[in-house]
Structures are given as structure tokens and as C-alpha cells.
C-alpha positions, 0 to 999 in steps of 0.5 A: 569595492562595495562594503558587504555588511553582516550580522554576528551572533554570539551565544552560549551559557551565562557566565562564559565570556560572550560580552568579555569576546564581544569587547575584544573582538569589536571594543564595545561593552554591550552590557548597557542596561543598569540591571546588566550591570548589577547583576553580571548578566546580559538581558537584552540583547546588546550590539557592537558594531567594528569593521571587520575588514577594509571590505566587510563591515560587522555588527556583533548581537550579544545575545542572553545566556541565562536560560530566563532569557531565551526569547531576547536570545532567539530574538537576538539571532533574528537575522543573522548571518554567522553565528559564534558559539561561546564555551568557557574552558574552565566549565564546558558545555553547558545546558544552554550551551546545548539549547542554543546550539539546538536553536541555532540548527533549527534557525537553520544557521550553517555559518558558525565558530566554536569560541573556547574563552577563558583558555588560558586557565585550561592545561592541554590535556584538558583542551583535548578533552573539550574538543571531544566534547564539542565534537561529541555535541556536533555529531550528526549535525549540520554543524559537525565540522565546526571550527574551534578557537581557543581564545582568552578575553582579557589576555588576548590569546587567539583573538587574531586569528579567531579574526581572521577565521570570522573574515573567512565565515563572513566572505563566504556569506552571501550577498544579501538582495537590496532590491525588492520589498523591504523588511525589518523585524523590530527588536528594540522601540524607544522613545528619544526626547525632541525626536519620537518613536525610534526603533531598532533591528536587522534588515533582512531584506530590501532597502530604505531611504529616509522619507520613505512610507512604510507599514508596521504590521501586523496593523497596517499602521502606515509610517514616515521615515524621518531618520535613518542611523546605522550604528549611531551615524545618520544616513540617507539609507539602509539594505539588507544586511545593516543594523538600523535605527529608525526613528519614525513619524506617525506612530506613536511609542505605545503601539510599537514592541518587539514583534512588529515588522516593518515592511513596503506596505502592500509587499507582506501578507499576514497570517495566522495559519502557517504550514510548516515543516517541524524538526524537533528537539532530541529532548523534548517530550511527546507533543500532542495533537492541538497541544498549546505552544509558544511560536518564535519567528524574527523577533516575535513571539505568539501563542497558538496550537499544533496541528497534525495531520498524520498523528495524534501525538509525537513518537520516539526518536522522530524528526521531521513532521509535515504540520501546521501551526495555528497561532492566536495572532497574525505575524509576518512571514513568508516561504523559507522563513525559519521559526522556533517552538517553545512549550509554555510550561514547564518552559523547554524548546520542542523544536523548529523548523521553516515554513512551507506555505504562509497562507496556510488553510484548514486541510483534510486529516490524512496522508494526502495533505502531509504529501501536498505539503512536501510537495509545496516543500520540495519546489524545483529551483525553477520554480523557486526563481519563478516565484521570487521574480514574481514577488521581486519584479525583476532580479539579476542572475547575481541575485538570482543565483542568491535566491536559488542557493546556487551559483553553479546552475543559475545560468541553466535555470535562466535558460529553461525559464525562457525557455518556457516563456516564464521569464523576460530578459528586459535588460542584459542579465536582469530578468523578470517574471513574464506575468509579471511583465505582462500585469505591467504592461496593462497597468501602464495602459490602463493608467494612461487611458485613465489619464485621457478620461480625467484630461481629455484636452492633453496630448497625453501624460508626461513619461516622467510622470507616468514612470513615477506613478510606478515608483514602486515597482523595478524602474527597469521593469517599467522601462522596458513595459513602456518602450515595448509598448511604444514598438508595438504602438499601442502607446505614442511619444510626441517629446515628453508626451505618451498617448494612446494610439487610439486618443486624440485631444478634444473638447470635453462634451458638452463644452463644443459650442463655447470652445466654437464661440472662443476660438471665433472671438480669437479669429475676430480680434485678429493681431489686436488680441486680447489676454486669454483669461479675459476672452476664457471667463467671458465665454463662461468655461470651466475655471479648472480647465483654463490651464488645460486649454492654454496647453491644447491650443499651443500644444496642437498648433491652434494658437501662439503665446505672444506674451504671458497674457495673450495667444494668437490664434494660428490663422491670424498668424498665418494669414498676415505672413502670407501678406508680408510675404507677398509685398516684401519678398526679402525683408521689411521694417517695423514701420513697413509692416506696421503700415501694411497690417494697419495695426499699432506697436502694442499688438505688431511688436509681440507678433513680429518676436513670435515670427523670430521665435518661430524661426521665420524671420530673423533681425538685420541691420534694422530690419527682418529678412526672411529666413525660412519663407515657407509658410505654415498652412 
């Protein structure tokens, strides 16, 4: 059974025994750095990597408590799957206690268990009186059935069967896609001395293998992946899900920080006008129209400004707001992303949310943009999977069922994209976006036409090459585009060789004459044939088409290859077969046809191995005996 990997968030007040719960769980100290240590306080967020079962591999993120620290926590929770919330038995809930759970709710984090550490200093009357605090804090939220363990670090009271609740969480949790475009916002750059530029994060979509080109964006600075680790292992590659270290050839240090994504390039737009749906905090004060705030999403935060479209200013005991956000610079993002919003000054969390729309644009003040916006918002799964196929190339109904939220319905869902003709089944169970399919199968036309324009002497591209020119599409896609073109002939496979079916090899124009003039010295010189490349240069040819020609002659039957030096022309060949066979109907000698072709060994041994490799003849006691008698005309 595949490892599933996942990523655990740990988080809560300071001082409440997160880094403590992170060692009993994983027996890792995530407090590295030296003023972490001094001070007794996690910073940066620290990870921890354990096998939480013989199936589920787990990296735990240590996040900050300290309310000076909440942009290394909302960095820290970038991509996770599950989250626990620490609470400390002898102190309860907490401000940032409070302001953390807000945060995971607006991350839209549905996976989480309540930790209650340091119990083993709390009576029973008192751990009744914190379960109906935290249930108090749960009312009315995503989170009001959270599960609560009381635990206690250094004795180890609890911890297995809060284990074995984390085992439960995480199998719930969906499988991440691999296939598709990679990304990997960056929480960690470092250099390593002898190495370069390394960098760390989550792999929230896609997969990698070392050597593989990616963009580091916002920038488009294009990148090499010289090495891969996870968790402190090297590895051939890493997909969604995994902690993954990168170390990174051509960037430099100083132009990599937290807040730069690395994706497949081409894959990811940047923007800085992004429309969203904004859920504000139950404590925030009123926002203003074009009121300046901080922008978190994955691990990068920006500046910009709210725009409203329907107010000048937030009301009372109002949640949801169709908006846009319009940040100072661009970032990576796509449809469904989660984000946080912060006030700069005094610093408090105004909110969250998850974007709309990307690509937003300016729009007109008024209810009829907050309603397109819903609209975007409130897209049916249909077109949810229309979408992603569009953007993945093709998915399988596991992965779709991923990308819908459903794993009860896909199979309708599918049924009614074919349907209507937006989706293609190109293998059993693995669909792709009939656009899509169609924008392929162009692609492929267009590249093999290209390809006879620059080679006009080949019988076409090799397939091999061809699919490779594709690399980063579906291979599956492109498989079923080419072997759909080739039923409907509008492409042509000759052995490894696909062609237009309207293109046939020929001379270059303007070279007819001299090809004319060659192809007469091959017929003049008989069997006595000389090296090509002498006969090639003597009839001034392009130099760079000699490879070319050497292939359209023995690849079109023109001409044989008697040896790595020199080719027969295929009449000659033919000609004296018609004279061997007329006066030794059965078999001859060397001597016997050296006699009769009135040509030395140097020229007759080399054409008499051609007639055994071409399968006419074959060597008997001495001498050749005919073995297919049929002469090529």
C-alpha cells in the first residue's frame, strides 16, 4: 500500500507545551534556533518528522504562540492537512489561543484535535470546567465538534490514544493529486556551504524529480533542481503532501525568501487584484472602504488595500463580504486558495476568506458585481471538474472525486461532462478536458508540419521524439491525441516515423539539379562505388544536410549502405540481380559472379553481403543459393 503523507499543525498560546507535545508525539526538539532556546519561545516554525503508522507518513510544523509571531504561525499552517490545538490545563484558553483558532476557521481547516497538555496538574472538577470552555469557544463553528484529549508531555499520560485519534484524523484526509502542476510555497531559504541556495516548504500540489526546471515567482526566475531531501533523506522525488527541501541551481540566496512560490513554470499566474469572499473576525473593529491591510496567503505576506463593492464600511455582527483585494504586489494564487487578513497597526486579524477569481479586474461599484461575484463562488461541480481538467490535462475519477469534494456523485458528475461532450475518456477511468483534447491534438499537427518545413528530406519525426516534445503535458493525453490522429489518418506511422498524410520527402528547392547530378554519378559508378561524402562534397551540397540525405536514400529505397562509407545506388542493385539470376538460377561462387560482373573483390564482397542482408541470398557449402528469387523492381 503507497505511504500517504501529511502535514500537521500544531498551535495555540506560548508557553502551553506545543514544542513539549511535538517531542512526545514525533521525539524531535523543533526549538533549533539559539534565541528559541534562550528565550523558551518557538520563533520559526520548527518541523518534525515520525511515521505515524505503518501506512501514514506525518511531518508535525511547531508553529509560534507569541502573539509577536503570528506571521511565522500563519506561514507555519500553510498547507497543512490537520491541525492540533494546544490549551494548557493549568492557564485555559488564552488570547492567542482564541486568535489561532480563528485563523485555523478562516484557513478553512476542518481536521483538527483539541490537546489539553500539562493535565496531570489539573483535578477533575477543573478539566470539566475547561471542556465547557472550549466548547464554549467551538459554538457555532466549523469546529464545534472538536475532540479533546488531555495529555501530559513529560509524563506521557494520554499521548497513545491521542496517536491513535491523530491516525483516525489523518486517514480521513484526502489524497493529495501528484499529477498536474507542481507548487511549493517557500517558508525556509538557507544557504549550505559547497551546496548553494536550499530552500524548504510544503508541496501542496503536483510532483518533482531532481533535475527538473521549475520558476520561482513571483519573478520568472527559472531554476534547476539539483537535489531533493525529505526529511533529511535524498530523494529521486517529491508530490503533494511531503516537506521538501530543495537545493537549487541558478538563483542565487539573496533573491529567494519566504513568500516566493516555486511552480511548473508557465503553470501559475501572477496577480495583484484578487476577488474574494472575506469572513471577518467576531473582534475586529469596522473596516473601511480602501482601508490599508496585510495580505497572508501560503507563506507570503503583502501589503495592498480593501475594496468594497456594495459599502463604504463594515457593519455590526456582519460576516461574509463579496470583495476585492488589491495588494502592492503580485503573488501566486489560484480559485479556492484560503488567505488571512491582518491590520497593520495596532496589529490584530480582521479576517479571512478564499478567493473567488485570481484574476480579478476593476469592476463597477454596485450589487451587480457582488452578485457576479457569488456567481463565480458558487460554481456547480461540474464546472469545478471542467475546470481542473482543463488546467490538469487529464485526471482520473479518484483525483477527480479529490478535486470535487465528493466521493458520492463523481461518477454522475462524469456522466453528464460526457454527456455534453466537455469531457474525453482517453483511458478506462482517466478523463480529460475535450478542449483540451482538441488544443492537443492541433498542437501535434502543428509540430510534426513544423518538422517537415525544417526537415523536408525525412520521412517524418521519430514518435518517441515527437511525445517527448510534450513532456510536460499528460503522457496519457498525448497518447490517445496521436493514436486518434493516426485512425483518423491525418497523421502516418511508417516503423518509428510519424508524417503528415499530405507530406512526402523531397528535395529542398533550389538543390533539384545537383541531387539530379549525384544520384547520375551513383548510377555511373556502378558497383565500383565510391564513399558518399567524397561524391556528397564533389557536387557542392549543403554540408548540413549530408546526414539527412544519407537517411532519405536508404529510408526511400533509392539506395543501400554497403559499408559505413559507401552507398549503391538501388538500380545498380537490382540491375546485376537480374544478371545473376538469369545465368545461375540456383546458386553461384564468388568466383562465378566476379567473373560474370566483371568487378574486383573490393566492390563484389560488400554487394554480395547487402544480397545476404537484404535476405536474397543466403551462404551454402562455398556458395550463395538463392533464397527469395524475386527481384525488387
Amino acid at each position: 500500500m503507497a505511504t500517504k503523507h501529511i502535514t500537521i499543525g500544531i498551535a495555540g498560546h506560548i508557553d502551553h507545551g506545543k514544542t513539549a507535545l511535538t517531542k512526545a508525539l514525533s521525539q524531535v526538539d523543533t526549538d533549533t534556533l539559539k534565541e528559541e532556546i534562550e528565550r523558551g519561545i518557538t520563533i520559526e516554525p520548527g518541523i518534525a518528522p515520525f511515521s505515524l503508522s505503518e501506512t501514514i507518513s506525518a511531518a508535525i510544523i511547531d508553529v509560534p504562540g507569541h502573539e509577536k509571531f503570528i506571521r511565522q504561525m500563519i506561514a507555519g499552517v500553510a498547507g497543512i492537512d490537520l491541525v492540533i490545538l494546544v490549551i494548557a490545563a493549568d492557564e485555559g484558553i488564552m488570547p492567542q489561543t482564541i486568535e489561532h483558532f480563528e485563523i485555523l476557521q478562516f484557513l478553512g481547516v476542518t481536521k483538527t484535535v483539541c490537546a489539553v497538555t500539562k493535565s496531570d496538574k489539573a483535578d477533575p472538577e477543573w478539566k470539566e470546567l475547561l471542556k465547557d470552555e472550549i466548547e464554549e469557544l467551538t459554538k457555532g463553528t466549523t469546529l464545534e465538534e472538536l475532540p479533546v484529549y488531555f495529555v501530559d508531555s513529560l509524563s506521557g499520560t494520554g499521548i497513545a490514544s491521542f496517536k491513535d485519534q491523530l491516525v483516525r484524523l489523518a486517514q480521513a484526509v484526502p489524497s493529495k493529486i501528484r499529477s498536474g502542476p507542481f507548487r511549493l510555497p517557500v517558508d525556509q531559504a538557507f544557504t549550505v556551504k559547497g551546496q548553494g541556495t536550499v530552500v524548504r516548504g510544503t508541496i501542496v500540489e503536483g510532483r518533482v524529480t531532481t533535475g527538473d526546471m521549475i520558476a520561482l515567482e513571483p519573478g520568472e526566475e527559472h531554476v534547476r533542481i539539483r537535489q531533493l531531501q525529505v526529511h533529511n533523506k535524498v530523494v529521486e522525488s517529491a508530490g503533494a503532501g511531503q516537506r521538501a527541501a530543495l537545493n537549487l541551481a541558478g538563483v542565487g540566496r539573496e533573491k529567494v525568501k519566504r513568500g516566493h512560490v516555486l511552480v511548473s513554470p508557465g503553470q501559475y499566474s501572477v496577480s495583484d487584484c484578487l476577488d474574494v469572499l472575506l469572513i471577518l473576525s467576531k473582534n475586529a473593529k469596522n473596516l473601511k472602504q480602501r482601508q490599508l491591510v496585510k495580505f497572508y496567503i501560503g507563506t507570503s505576506e503583502v501589503m495592498g488595500k480593501i475594496v468594497f463593492f456594495d459599502r463604504n464600511e463594515t457593519r455590526e455582527k456582519e460576516n461574509e463580504i463579496y470583495c476585492q483585494v488589491r495588494l502592492v504586489q503580485t503573488i501566486v494564487a489560484r480559485k479556492g486558495d484560503r488567505f488571512i487578513l491582518r491590520r497593520p497597526s495596532p496589529e490584530e486579524t480582521i479576517g479571512g476568506g478564499e478567493i473567488i477569481d485570481p484574476m480579478g479586474r476593476k469592476y463597477r461599484f454596485g450589487m451587480s458585481t457582488v452578485n457576479r461575484l457569488k456567481e463565480k463562488k458558487e460554481g456547480t461541480p461540474m464546472e469545478w471538474a471542467a475546470r481542473e481538467l482543463k488546467r490538469s490535462g487529464a485526471l482520473s475519477e479518484e483525483e477527480l472525486s479529490t478535486v470535487l469534494g465528493m466521493k458520492e456523485g463523481c461518477s454522475e458528475t462524469i456522466k453528464e461532462l460526457q454527456l455534453t461532450s466537455f469531457i474525453t475518456e482517453i483511458q478506462k477511468g482517466v478523463y480529460a478536458f475535450t478542449e483540451k483534447v482538441n488544443e492537443m491534438k492541433e498542437a501535434l499537427i502543428r509540430r510534426v508540419t513544423n518538422y517537415h518545413q525544417q526537415h523536408t528530406l525525412r520521412l517524418g519525426m521519430d514518435k518517441a521524439e515527437l511525445l517527448h516534445s510534450f513532456r510536460d503535458e499528460k503522457e496519457e493525453l498525448m497518447q490517445y491525441c496521436l493514436k486518434e490522429l493516426l485512425a483518423e489518418e491525418v497523421l502516418v506511422q511508417k516503423n518509428q516515423y510519424i508524417r503528415h498524410q499530405s507530406f512526402a520527402p523531397h528535395v529542398p528547392a533550389g538543390w533539384e539539379k545537383r541531387f539530379e547530378q549525384l544520384e547520375k554519378k551513383m548510377l555511373s559508378q556502378g558497383m565500383e562505388a565510391q564513399p558518399f561524402y567524397d561524391l556528397y562534397q564533389d557536387g557542392q551540397l549543403p554540408a548540413d544536410l549530408y546526414q539527412d540525405v544519407v537517411q532519405f536514400m536508404i529510408l526511400s529505397d533509392a539506395a543501400y549502405k554497403l559499408d559505413d562509407d559507401r552507398l549503391i545506388h538501388a538500380l545498380v542493385v537490382h540491375k546485376q540481380m537480374e544478371e545473376l539470376e538469369k545465368i545461375f538460377p540456383e546458386s553461384f561462387s564468388v568466383q562465378e559472379a566476379k567473373t560474370l560482373l566483371g568487378v574486383s573483390r573490393k566492390f563484389l564482397i560488400p554487394y554480395l553481403e547487402l544480397l545476404d542482408r537484404m535476405g536474397y541470398t543466403v551462404r551454402d557449402d562455398g556458395k550463395r543459393r538463392w533464397k527469395n528469387k524475386k527481384t525488387p523492381k
